[in-house]
C-alpha positions as CSV (number, residue, x, y, z in Angstrom):
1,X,46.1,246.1,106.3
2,X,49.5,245.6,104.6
3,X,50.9,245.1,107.7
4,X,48.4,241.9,108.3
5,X,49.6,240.7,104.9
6,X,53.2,241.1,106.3
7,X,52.3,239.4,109.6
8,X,51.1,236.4,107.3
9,X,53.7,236.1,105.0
10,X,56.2,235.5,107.6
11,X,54.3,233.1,109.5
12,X,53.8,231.5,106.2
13,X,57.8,231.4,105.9
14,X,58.7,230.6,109.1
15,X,56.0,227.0,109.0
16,X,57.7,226.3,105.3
17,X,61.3,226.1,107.3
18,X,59.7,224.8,110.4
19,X,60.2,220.8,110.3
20,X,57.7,220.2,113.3
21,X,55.3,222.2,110.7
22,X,51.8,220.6,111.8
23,X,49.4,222.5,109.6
24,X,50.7,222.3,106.0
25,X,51.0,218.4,105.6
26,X,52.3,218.8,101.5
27,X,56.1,219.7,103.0
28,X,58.8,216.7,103.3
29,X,59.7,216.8,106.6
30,X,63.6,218.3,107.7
31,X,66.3,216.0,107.1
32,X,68.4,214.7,110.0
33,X,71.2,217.0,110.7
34,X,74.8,215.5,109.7
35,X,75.2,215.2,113.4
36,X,71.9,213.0,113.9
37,X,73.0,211.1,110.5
38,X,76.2,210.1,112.0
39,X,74.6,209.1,115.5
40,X,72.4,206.9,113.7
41,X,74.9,205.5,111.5
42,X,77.2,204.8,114.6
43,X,74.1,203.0,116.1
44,X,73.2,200.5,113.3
45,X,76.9,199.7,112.9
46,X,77.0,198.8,116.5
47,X,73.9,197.5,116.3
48,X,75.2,194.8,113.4
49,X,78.3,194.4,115.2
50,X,76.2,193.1,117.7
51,X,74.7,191.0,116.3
52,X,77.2,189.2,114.8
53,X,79.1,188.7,117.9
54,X,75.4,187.0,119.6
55,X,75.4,184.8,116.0
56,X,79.2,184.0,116.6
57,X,78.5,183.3,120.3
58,X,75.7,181.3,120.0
59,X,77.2,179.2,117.5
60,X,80.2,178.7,119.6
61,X,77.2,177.6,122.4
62,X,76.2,174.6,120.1
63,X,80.3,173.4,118.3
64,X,83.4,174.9,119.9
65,X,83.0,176.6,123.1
66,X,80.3,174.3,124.7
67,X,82.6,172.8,127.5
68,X,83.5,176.7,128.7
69,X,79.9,177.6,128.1
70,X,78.6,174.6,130.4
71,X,81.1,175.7,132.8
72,X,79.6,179.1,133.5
73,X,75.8,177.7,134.3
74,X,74.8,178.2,137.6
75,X,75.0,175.0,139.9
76,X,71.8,176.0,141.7
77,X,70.3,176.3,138.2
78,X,67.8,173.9,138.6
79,X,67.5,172.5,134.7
80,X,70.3,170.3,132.7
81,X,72.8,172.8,132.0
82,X,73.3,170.9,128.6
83,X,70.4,172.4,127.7
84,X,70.6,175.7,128.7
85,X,73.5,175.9,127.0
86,X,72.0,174.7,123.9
87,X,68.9,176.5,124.3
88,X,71.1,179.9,125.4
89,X,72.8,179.5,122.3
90,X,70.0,179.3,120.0
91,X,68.5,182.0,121.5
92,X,71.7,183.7,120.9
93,X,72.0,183.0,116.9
94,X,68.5,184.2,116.8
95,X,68.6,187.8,118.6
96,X,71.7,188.3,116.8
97,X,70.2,187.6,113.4
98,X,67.3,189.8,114.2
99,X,70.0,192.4,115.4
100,X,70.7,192.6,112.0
101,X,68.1,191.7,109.7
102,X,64.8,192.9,111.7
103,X,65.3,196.7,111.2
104,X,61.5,197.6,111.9
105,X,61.8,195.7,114.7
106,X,65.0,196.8,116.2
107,X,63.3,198.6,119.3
108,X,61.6,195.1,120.4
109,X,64.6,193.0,119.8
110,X,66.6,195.4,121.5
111,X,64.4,194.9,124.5
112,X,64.8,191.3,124.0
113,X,68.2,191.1,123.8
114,X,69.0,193.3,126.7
115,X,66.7,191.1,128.9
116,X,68.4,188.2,127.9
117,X,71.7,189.7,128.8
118,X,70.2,190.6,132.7
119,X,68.9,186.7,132.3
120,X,72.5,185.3,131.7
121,X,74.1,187.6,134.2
122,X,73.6,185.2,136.8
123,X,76.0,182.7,134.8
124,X,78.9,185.4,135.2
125,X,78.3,185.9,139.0
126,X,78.2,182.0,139.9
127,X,81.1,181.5,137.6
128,X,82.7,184.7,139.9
129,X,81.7,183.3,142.8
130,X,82.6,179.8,142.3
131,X,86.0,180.7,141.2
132,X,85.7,178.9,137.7
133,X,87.9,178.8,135.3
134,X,86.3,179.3,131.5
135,X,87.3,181.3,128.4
136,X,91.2,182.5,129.9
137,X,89.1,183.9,133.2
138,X,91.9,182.3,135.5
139,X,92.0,184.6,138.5
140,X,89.1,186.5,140.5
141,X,90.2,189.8,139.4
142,X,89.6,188.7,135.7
143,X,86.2,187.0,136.4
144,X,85.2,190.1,138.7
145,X,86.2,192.5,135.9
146,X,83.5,190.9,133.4
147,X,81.3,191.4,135.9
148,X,81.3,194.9,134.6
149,X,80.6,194.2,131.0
150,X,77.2,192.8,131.3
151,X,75.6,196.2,131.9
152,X,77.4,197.7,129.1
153,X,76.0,194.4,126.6
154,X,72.6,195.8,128.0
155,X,73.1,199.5,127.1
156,X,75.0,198.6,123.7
157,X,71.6,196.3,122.8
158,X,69.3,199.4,124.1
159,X,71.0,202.7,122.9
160,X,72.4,200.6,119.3
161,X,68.5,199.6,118.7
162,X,66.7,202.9,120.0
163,X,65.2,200.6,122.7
164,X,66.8,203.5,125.3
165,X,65.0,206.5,123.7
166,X,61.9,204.4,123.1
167,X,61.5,204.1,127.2
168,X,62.9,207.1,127.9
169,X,59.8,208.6,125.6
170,X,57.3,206.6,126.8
171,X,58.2,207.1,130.7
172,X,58.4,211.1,129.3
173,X,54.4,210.5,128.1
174,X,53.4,208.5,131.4
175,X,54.5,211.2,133.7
């Protein structure tokens, strides 16, 4: 009998340290490790980094920039690339603001703003493949390089936001 007792006291310990604990719903759950703390914090400093560069960017859409900007929509783009570029830029200022300010949010407006850099990615090719000169890209090996970039943008707006863990758990609970 005092070895049931035993028995029961240990697996009373071990759910009071386990943080997956299911059964005893009183206990805070474990905090993040300093390891997971510091992830995260590198992710939402990205993440605001981020956004601030779409806000900048998009602003530059609509005063500064607009003459480079107009220079990289695609000329089979069947739509007044005035307007895309004034419409890209809004959408811009806006996925960056929410970058930063929409932090309940952030898995959703990462998925947005990933999909919006695969939608724009067309811009970089034509302005590859067209040989177009726009923001100091003067030579094919400079415009081909950025080329390169746009899939990083996507995982920096997925991985930065959780958007990357978020699919990876729900392809996880689909299988």
């Amino acid at each position: 009998m005092k070895n049931m007792e035993n028995v029961e006291n240990i697996e009373n310990m071990e759910n009071m340290e386990n943080p997956m604990n299911t059964e005893n719903k009183n206990l805070r759950p474990a905090q993040p490790s300093l390891g997971q703390g510091t992830s995260r914090t590198v992710q939402t400093v990205l993440r605001i980094l981020l956004g601030a560069f779409l806000v900048f960017a998009g602003t530059s859409h609509l005063t500064t920039a607009r003459a480079e900007f107009l220079a990289q929509v695609p000329i089979w783009l069947p739509v007044n690339a005035d307007l895309v570029v004034i419409l890209s830029g809004i959408a811009e200022i806006t996925l960056g603001l929410a970058l930063i300010a929409l932090f309940k949010q952030r898995v959703l407006v990462g998925l947005a703003t990933a999909a919006f850099f695969v939608l724009i990615f067309p811009g970089n090719i034509s302005q590859y493949v067209n040989r177009i000169d726009a923001f100091g890209l003067n030579t094919e090996q400079a415009r081909f390089t950025r080329l390169f970039f746009q899939p990083v943008l996507v995982l920096w707006a997925l991985w930065t936001t959780g958007a990357w863990r978020a699919l990876v758990i729900r392809k996880a609970k689909s299988a």
